[in-house]
N, C-alpha and C positions, 0 to 999 in steps of 0.2 A: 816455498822454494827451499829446499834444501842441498846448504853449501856443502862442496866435498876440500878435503883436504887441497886440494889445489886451489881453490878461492880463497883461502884461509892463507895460505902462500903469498898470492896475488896482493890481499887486503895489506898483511904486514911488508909486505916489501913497498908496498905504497904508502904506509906509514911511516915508514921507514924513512924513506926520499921527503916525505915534507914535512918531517921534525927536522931535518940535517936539510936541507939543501933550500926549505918554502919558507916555514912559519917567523926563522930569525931573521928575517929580510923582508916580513911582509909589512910592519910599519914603516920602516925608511921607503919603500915601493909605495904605498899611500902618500905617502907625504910627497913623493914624485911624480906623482896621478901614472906611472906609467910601470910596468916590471921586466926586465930583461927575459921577453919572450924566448928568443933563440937559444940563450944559454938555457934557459927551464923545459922546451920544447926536446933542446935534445939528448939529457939528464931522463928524461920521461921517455924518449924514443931506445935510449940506449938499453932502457930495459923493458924495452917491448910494449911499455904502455899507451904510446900513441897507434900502435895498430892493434889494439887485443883480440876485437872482433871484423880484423883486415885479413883480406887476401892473403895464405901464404906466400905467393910468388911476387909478392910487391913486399915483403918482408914482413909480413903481421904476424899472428899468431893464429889465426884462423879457430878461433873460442866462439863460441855461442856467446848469442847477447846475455845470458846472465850475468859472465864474466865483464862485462862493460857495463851494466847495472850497478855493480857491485863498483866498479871504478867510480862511479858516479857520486854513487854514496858515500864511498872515500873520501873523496873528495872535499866534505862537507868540513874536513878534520882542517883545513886552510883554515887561517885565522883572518878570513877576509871572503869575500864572495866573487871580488876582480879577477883573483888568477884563476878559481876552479871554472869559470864562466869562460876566459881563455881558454882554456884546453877543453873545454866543452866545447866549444865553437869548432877546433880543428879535430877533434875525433868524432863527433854527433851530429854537427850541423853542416859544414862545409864540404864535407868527403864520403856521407855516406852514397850520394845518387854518383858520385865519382866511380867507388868502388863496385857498386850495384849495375852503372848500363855503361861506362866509360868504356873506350876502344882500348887496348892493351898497348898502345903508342902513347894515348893519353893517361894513361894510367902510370907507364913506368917514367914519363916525363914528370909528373907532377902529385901522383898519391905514393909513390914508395916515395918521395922525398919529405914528405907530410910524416908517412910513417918515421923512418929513423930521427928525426924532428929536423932534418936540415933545414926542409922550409916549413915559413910557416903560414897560414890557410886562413883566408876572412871568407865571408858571406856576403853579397851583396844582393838583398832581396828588398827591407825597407826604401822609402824614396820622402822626400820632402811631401804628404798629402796624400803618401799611400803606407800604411805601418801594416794594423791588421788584415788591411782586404789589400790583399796581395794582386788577386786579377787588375787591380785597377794602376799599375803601374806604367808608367811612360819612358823607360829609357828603350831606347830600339838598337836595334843590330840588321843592319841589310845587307844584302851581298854586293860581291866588288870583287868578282873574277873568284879565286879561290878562296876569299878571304869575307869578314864581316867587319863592316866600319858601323863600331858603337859610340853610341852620343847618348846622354844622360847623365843620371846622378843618383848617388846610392846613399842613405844615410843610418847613422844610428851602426855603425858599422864596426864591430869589436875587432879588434887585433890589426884597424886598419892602419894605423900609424909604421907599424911594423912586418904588416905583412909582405909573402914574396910573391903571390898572388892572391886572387880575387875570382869565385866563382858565383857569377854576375849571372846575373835573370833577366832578359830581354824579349821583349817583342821583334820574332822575324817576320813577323807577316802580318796581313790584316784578318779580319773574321774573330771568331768566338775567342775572349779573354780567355778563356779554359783552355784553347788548343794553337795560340796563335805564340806560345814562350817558349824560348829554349833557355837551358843554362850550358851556358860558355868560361871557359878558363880566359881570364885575360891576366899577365903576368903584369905588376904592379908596378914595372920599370919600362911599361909600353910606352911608347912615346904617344900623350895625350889625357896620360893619364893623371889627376892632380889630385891629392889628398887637399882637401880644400879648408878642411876646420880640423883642429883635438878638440871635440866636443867635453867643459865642465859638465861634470853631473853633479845630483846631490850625492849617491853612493857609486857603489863598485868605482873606486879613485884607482886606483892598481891599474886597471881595465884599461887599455887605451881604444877609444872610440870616433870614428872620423865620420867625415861627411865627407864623400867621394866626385869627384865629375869625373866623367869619359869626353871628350874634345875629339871627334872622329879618329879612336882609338882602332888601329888594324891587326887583327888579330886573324890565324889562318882558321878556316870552317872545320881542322881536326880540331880542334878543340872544344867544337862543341860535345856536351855529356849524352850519347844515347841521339834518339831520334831529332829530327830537328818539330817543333811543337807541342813537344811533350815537356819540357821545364815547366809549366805549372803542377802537371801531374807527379814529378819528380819529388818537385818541392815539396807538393802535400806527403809523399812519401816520405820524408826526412822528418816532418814535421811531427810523425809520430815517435819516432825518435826522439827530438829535439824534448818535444812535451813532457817523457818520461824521464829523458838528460836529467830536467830541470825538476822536475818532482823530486825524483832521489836524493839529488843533492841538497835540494834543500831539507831531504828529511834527515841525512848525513850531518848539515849545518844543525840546525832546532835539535838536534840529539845534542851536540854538543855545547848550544847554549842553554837549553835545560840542565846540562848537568853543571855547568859555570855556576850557572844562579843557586842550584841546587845545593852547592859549596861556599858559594859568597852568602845567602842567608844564612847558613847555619853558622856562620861566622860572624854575623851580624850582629852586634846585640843591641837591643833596640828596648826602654823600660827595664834591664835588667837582665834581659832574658835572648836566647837568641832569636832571630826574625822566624826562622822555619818554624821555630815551636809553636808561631802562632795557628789556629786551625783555618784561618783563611787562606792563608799562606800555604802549608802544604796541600789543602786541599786542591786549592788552584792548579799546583805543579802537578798534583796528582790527575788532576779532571786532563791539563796539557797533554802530560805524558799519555792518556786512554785517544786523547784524537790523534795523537801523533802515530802510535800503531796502529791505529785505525788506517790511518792513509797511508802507513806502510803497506798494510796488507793490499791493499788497493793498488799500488804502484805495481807491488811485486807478481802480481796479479797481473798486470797488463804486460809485464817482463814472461809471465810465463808461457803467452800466447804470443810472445813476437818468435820465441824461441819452438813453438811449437809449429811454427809459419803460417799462423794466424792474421789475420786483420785485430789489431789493439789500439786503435784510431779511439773509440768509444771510453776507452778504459783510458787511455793517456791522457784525456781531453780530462774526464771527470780527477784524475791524479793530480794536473797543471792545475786545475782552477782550486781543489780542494789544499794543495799546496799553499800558492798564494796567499787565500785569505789565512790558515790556520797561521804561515810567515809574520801575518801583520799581526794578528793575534797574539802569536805568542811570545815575539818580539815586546812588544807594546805591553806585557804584562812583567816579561824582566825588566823591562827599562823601569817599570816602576818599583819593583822589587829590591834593584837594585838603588832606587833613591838618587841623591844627586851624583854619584858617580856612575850613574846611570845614564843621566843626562851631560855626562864630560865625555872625553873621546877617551873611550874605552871599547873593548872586545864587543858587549851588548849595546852600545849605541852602534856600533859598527855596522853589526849582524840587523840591527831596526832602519840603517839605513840603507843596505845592502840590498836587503830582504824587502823592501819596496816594490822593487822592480819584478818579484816573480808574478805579478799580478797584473803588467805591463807585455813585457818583452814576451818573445814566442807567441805572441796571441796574448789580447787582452780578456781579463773575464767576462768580459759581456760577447766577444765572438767563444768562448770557450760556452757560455751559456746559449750561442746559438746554435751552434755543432750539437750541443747535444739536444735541443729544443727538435731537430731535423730528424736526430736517431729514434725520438721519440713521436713522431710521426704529430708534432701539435705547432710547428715551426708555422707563420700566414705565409699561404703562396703570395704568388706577384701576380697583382693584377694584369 
């Protein structure tokens, strides 16, 4: 991929915004498990980076995915993994099938408000018993004259604490798990609606995370996104998105705690001598540093075939999973690197706890190893 001057624009003005406005507030926001969404939503809105690859006429920018690639990556420059995973959630995962089959009613009620960041945008596709396999979800939406009365419950649900709606994945109907879901906007102040837990975690503290119920919540049938039984299909479409969100930035983050550790060993001195000099020690950073552009190029790679209006389902899938593990990896090799202030709550314990979850959330690696088990035609059919 090669950036032109305007990426390079894009990058530092995003830089820009989370040395001044993110990074000096991102411990006090840890230590509050939670970060003033609204204010950072529309700080990020105001300069076009919550719609970069949105609709003109809904206020975006209307850029090609590489430009939202590249957001991604930025990103990684958070001194935390909670807020860049917020704003992933409302540019990547929430609003793309919004933007993509939404009615233009639906659209200027609730994605241009996404974009300038006035509101802000959760997900509701996990359930208590349903994470990975998504088909197998139980919350419903049935009709009732114009309208859909949803009953259910959403979990594991980022920005739910604070969000202004909720673009929720239901069962309209009965028959095939693959064609019986739609996705519905339901706004977060419906009456029925209950944020029911702030889910602790072990990482992303910043993040705020709920467990959701719907209590025969009525919402009108324009709000559903696109056809009505196509939200599973929707979803999977997002999901190729979401998968690469999530690659990049964590190859954004692992840039920048390589180069932490990079600077804390050569500072190090350990027998006399600094920790880098030793040749285990660079070498390791060295061997890091070759997978990490390794899965660059990979990522980037599936970035060039979304932009090229490609199917990059195959390439996002192998980015997410190869993310992940290289996360725990090389995490888990600065923490030791770094010794015991390795092991205190620091930037590199931070990034080891963070960085967990790429291996979790959007699909775990064992459905990331079945996606591609499938593409590879060695996947067991079903008896």
């Amino acid at each position: 991929m090669q950036f032109t001057p305007e990426h390079e624009d894009m990058r530092r003005t995003l830089e820009r915004l989370i040395d001044a406005e993110v990074n000096p507030h991102v411990d006090a926001w840890e230590r509050a498990g939670t970060f003033p969404a609204h204010d950072i939503f529309k700080k990020l809105g105001t300069l076009g980076m919550l719609g970069v690859c949105k609709p003109v006429e809904y206020g975006g920018l209307g850029l090609d995915y590489s430009y939202g690639a590249l957001m991604a990556e930025t990103l990684g420059r958070i001194n935390c993994g909670g807020v860049p995973m917020a704003i992933g959630v409302q540019t990547d995962m929430a609003t793309p099938a919004l933007a993509e089959h939404g009615s233009e009613r639906l659209c200027r009620e609730f994605l241009a408000g996404a974009i300038s960041g006035d509101l802000v945008a959760c997900l509701g596709v996990s359930e208590v018993g349903s994470g990975s396999d998504v088909a197998s979800i139980k919350t419903t939406a049935r009709k009732d004259g114009d309208d859909y009365i949803i009953n259910g419950g959403k979990m594991w649900t980022t920005n739910g604490t604070q969000a202004d709606f909720c673009v929720v994945l239901a069962n309209t109907s009965d028959g095939s798990t693959h064609r019986n879901k739609s996705l519905i906007i339901v706004p977060m102040a419906a009456k029925g609606v209950q944020v029911a837990a702030k889910i602790e975690k072990m990482g992303m503290h910043s993040s705020d995370t709920a467990q959701l119920y719907f209590d025969d919540v009525r919402v009108p049938q324009w709000h559903r996104i696109g056809e009505e039984g196509m939200g599973f299909i929707y979803q999977m479409e997002q999901f190729q998105i979401e998968r690469l969100w999530g690659s990049l930035n964590g190859i954004g983050a692992m840039r920048y705690l390589l180069d932490a550790t990079i600077d804390y060993t050569r500072q190090r001195q350990v027998f006399g001598k600094s920790l880098l000099d030793n040749q285990w020690v660079h070498f390791k950073l060295a061997e890091l540093k070759a997978e990490l552009e390794a899965l660059s190029a990979l990522a980037w790679l599936g970035v060039e075939k979304v932009v090229a209006g490609q199917d990059a389902t195959e390439l996002a899938t192998m980015a997410k999973l190869k993310a992940g593990r290289l996360m725990r990896q090389l995490t888990d090799t600065c923490v030791q690197f770094w010794g015991g202030m390795g092991f205190a709550d620091s930037r590199i314990s931070r990034g080891f706890r963070d960085g967990r979850l790429a291996s979790i959330g959007g699909g775990a690696d064992e459905v990331m190893l079945q996606i591609l088990s499938k593409y590879m035609g060695i996947f067991p059919k079903q008896a």
